[in-house]
C-alpha positions as CSV (number, residue, x, y, z in Angstrom):
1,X,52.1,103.5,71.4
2,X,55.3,104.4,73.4
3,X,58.5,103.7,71.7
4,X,61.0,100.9,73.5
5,X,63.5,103.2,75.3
6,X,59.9,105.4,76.5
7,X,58.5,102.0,78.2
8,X,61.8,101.4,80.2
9,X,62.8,104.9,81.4
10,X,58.7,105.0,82.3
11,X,59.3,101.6,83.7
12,X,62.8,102.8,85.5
13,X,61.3,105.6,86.9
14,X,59.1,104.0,88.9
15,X,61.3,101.7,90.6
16,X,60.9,102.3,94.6
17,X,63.9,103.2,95.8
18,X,64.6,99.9,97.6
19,X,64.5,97.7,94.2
20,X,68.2,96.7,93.6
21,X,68.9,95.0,90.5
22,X,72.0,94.5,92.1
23,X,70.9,91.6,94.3
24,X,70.1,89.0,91.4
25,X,73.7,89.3,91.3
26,X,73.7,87.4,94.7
27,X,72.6,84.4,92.8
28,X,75.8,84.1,90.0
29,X,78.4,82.5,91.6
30,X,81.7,84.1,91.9
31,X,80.6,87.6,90.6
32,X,81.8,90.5,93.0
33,X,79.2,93.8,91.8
34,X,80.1,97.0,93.6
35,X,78.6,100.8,92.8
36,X,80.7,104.2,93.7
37,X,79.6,107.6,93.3
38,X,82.4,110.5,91.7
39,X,83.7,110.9,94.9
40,X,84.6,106.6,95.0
41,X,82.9,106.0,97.8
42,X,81.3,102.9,97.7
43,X,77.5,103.2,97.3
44,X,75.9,99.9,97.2
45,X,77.6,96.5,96.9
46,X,76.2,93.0,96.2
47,X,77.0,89.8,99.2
48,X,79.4,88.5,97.3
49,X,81.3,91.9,97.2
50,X,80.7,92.4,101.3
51,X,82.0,88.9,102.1
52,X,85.2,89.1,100.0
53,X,86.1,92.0,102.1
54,X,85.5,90.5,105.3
55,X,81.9,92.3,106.4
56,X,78.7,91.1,106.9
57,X,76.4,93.8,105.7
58,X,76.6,96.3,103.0
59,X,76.2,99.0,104.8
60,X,79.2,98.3,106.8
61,X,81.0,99.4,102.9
62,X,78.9,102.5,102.6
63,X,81.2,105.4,102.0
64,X,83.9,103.9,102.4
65,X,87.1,103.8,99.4
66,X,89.7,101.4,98.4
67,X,92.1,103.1,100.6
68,X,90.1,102.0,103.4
69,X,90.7,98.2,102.4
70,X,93.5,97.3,100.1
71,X,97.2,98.0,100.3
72,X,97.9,101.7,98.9
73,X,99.5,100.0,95.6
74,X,96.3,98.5,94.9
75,X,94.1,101.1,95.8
76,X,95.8,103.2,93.9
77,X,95.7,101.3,90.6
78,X,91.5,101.0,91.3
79,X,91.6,104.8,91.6
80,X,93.4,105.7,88.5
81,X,90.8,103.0,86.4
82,X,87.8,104.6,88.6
83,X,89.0,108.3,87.4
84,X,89.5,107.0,83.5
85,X,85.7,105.9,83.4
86,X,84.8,109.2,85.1
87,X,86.9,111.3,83.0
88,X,86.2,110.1,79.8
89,X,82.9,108.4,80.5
90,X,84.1,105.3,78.8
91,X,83.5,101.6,79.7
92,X,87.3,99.5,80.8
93,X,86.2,96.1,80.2
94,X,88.1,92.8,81.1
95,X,90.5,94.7,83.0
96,X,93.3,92.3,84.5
97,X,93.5,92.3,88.3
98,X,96.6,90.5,89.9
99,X,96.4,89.7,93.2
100,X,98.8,88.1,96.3
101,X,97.5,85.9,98.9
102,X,99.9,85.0,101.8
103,X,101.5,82.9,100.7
104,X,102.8,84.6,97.4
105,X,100.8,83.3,95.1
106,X,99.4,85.4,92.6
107,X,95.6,85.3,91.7
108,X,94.2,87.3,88.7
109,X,90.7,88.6,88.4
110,X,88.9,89.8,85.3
111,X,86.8,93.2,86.2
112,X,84.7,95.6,84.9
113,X,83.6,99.5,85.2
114,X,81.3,101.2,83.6
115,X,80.1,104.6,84.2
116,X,76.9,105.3,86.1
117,X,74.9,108.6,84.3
118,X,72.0,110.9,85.8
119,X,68.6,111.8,84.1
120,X,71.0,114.8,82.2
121,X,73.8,112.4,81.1
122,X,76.5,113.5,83.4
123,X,78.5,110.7,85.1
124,X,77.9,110.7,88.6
125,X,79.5,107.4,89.6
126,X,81.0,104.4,88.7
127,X,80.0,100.6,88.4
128,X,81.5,97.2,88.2
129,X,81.8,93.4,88.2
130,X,85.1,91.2,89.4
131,X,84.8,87.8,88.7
132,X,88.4,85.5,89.6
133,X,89.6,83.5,86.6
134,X,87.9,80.2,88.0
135,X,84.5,81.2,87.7
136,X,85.3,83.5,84.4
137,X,87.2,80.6,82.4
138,X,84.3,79.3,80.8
139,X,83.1,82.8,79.3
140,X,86.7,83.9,78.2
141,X,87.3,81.7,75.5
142,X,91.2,82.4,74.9
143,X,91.9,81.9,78.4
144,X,90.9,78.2,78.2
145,X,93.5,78.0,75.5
146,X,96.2,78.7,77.6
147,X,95.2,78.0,80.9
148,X,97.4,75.2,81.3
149,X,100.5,77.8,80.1
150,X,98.5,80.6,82.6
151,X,98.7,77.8,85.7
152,X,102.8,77.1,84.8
153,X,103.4,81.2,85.2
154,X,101.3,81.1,88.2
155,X,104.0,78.7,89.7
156,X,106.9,79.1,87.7
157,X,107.2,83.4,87.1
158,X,109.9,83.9,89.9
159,X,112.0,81.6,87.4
160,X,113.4,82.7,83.6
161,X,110.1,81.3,81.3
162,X,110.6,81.5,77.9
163,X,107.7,81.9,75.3
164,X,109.1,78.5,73.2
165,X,108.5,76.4,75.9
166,X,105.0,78.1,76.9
167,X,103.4,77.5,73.3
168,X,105.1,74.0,73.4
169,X,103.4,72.9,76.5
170,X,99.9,74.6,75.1
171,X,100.8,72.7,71.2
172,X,100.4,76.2,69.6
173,X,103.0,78.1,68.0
174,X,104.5,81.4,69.7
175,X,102.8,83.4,67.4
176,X,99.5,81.7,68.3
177,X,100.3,82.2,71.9
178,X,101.0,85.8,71.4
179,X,98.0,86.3,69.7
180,X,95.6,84.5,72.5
181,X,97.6,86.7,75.4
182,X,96.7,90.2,73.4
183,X,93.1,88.9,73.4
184,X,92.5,88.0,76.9
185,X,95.1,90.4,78.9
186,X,96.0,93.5,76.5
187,X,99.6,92.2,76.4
188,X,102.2,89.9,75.3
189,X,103.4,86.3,77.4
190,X,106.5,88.3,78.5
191,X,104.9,91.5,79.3
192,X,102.4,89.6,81.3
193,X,105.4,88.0,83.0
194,X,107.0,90.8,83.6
195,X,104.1,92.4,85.4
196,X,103.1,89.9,87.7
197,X,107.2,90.3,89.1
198,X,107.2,93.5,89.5
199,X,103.8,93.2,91.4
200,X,105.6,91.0,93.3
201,X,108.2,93.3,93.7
202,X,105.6,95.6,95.1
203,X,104.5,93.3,98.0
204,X,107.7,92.5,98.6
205,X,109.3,95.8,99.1
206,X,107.0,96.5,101.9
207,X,108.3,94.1,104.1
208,X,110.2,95.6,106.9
209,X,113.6,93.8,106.1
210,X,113.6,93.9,102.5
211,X,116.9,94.3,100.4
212,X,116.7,95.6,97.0
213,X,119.3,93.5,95.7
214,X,117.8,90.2,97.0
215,X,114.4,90.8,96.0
216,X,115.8,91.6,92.3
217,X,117.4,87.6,92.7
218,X,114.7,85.7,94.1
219,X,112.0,87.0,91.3
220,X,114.5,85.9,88.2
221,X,116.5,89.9,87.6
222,X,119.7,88.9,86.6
223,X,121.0,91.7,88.6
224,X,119.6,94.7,90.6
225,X,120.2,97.1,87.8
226,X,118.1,95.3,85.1
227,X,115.0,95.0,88.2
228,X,115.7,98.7,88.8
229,X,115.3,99.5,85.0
230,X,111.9,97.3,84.6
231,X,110.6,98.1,88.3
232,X,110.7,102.2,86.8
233,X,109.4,101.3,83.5
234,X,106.3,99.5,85.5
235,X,105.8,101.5,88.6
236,X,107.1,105.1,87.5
237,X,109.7,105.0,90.3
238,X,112.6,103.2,91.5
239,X,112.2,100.3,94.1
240,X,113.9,102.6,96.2
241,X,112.1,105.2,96.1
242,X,109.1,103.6,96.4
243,X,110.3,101.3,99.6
244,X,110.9,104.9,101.0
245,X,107.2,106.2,100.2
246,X,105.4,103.1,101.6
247,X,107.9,103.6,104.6
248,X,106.5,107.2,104.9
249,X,103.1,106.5,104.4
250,X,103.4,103.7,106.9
251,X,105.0,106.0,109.2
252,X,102.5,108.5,108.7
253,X,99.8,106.6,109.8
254,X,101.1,104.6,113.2
């Protein structure tokens, strides 16, 4: 009588090659499910996944990276949580995507990675699910607790925002709120504030005009020193400095 984890690796193995589990994925609304090997190329992707980026097939994303479809900020902070789950071989769940559209209007996005194992164990890739906030509300219980608090930042995080008046409008206390951020972001109402500026920040430095010192104004600094300080503390650099990389890198490329 073969033992449970003998009848599915006896069952896995003889999957043809063109069985993808992957596509029942097609059929869960909302839910982007992508597959990269330890180079991050993309691999295999569900429709949902294809579509979001603007293609029709998937094999239009084969072999292709991040670099090849987001801006370099973003790219880059897909890489560094694709190299983590390489490196250590440990699952980042829940992750907390912010997003821009056109408008300026931030969108966040719950994802996942786990790592993707041979026969031997060894990572060989990565895998991973991004669901937006819309379809995931329902399945992240502290969310729905402060979504109303969630859509006022979402409109309101230029502005100052203070924790009093977001537990007020949610009729918890700012301890309770606290609590219920930790849970469903990693971090505090004011860090979570604080991030979604300086990703702001981010877009907004790579416009061709941009001034430093306006910027720092129109997302709620109360003066370019104090954005300065926070935008290093975030990013690693100064907004200077990195208005001058994206410049370069822009440059670069033409």
């Amino acid at each position: 009588m073969p033992s449970p984890e003998q009848l599915r690796d006896r069952f896995l193995r003889a999957l043809a090659p063109e069985s993808q589990f992957y596509r029942l994925l097609d059929h869960l609304p909302g839910i982007s499910f992508f597959a990269k090997n330890s180079r991050f190329q993309i691999v295999c992707a569900n429709q949902h996944f294809v579509e979001s980026l603007g293609f029709q097939k998937e094999e239009e994303l084969i072999g292709k990276e991040d670099f090849d479809f987001f801006p370099t900020r973003l790219a880059e902070n897909f890489r560094r949580d694709d190299t983590a789950v390489l490196t250590t071989g440990e699952a980042r769940l829940n992750l907390v995507e912010l997003f821009f559209n056109p408008q300026g209007i931030p969108d966040w996005f719950i994802t996942n990675k786990l790592p993707v194992r041979n026969r031997q164990g060894r990572v060989i890739g990565i895998m991973g699910t991004t669901q937006s906030y819309g379809h995931a509300a329902q399945t992240v219980h502290p969310y729905q607790q402060i979504e109303r608090a969630l859509a006022y930042i979402r409109g309101h995080f230029r502005e100052r925002i203070t924790v009093e008046e977001l537990a007020a409008m949610v009729h918890i206390s700012t301890r309770q709120l606290h609590r219920k951020f930790v849970e469903t972001f990693g971090f505090s109402p004011q860090t979570f504030i604080m991030k979604l500026r300086i990703q702001a920040a981010c877009d907004a430095l790579q416009q061709e005009d941009a001034q430093i010192n306006l910027i720092a104004a129109e997302l709620g600094f109360c003066d370019q020193s104090s954005f300065t300080q926070h935008f290093h503390r975030h990013i690693g650099i100064t907004p200077l400095k990195y208005q001058r990389q994206f410049r370069l890198v822009r440059k670069t490329g033409e």
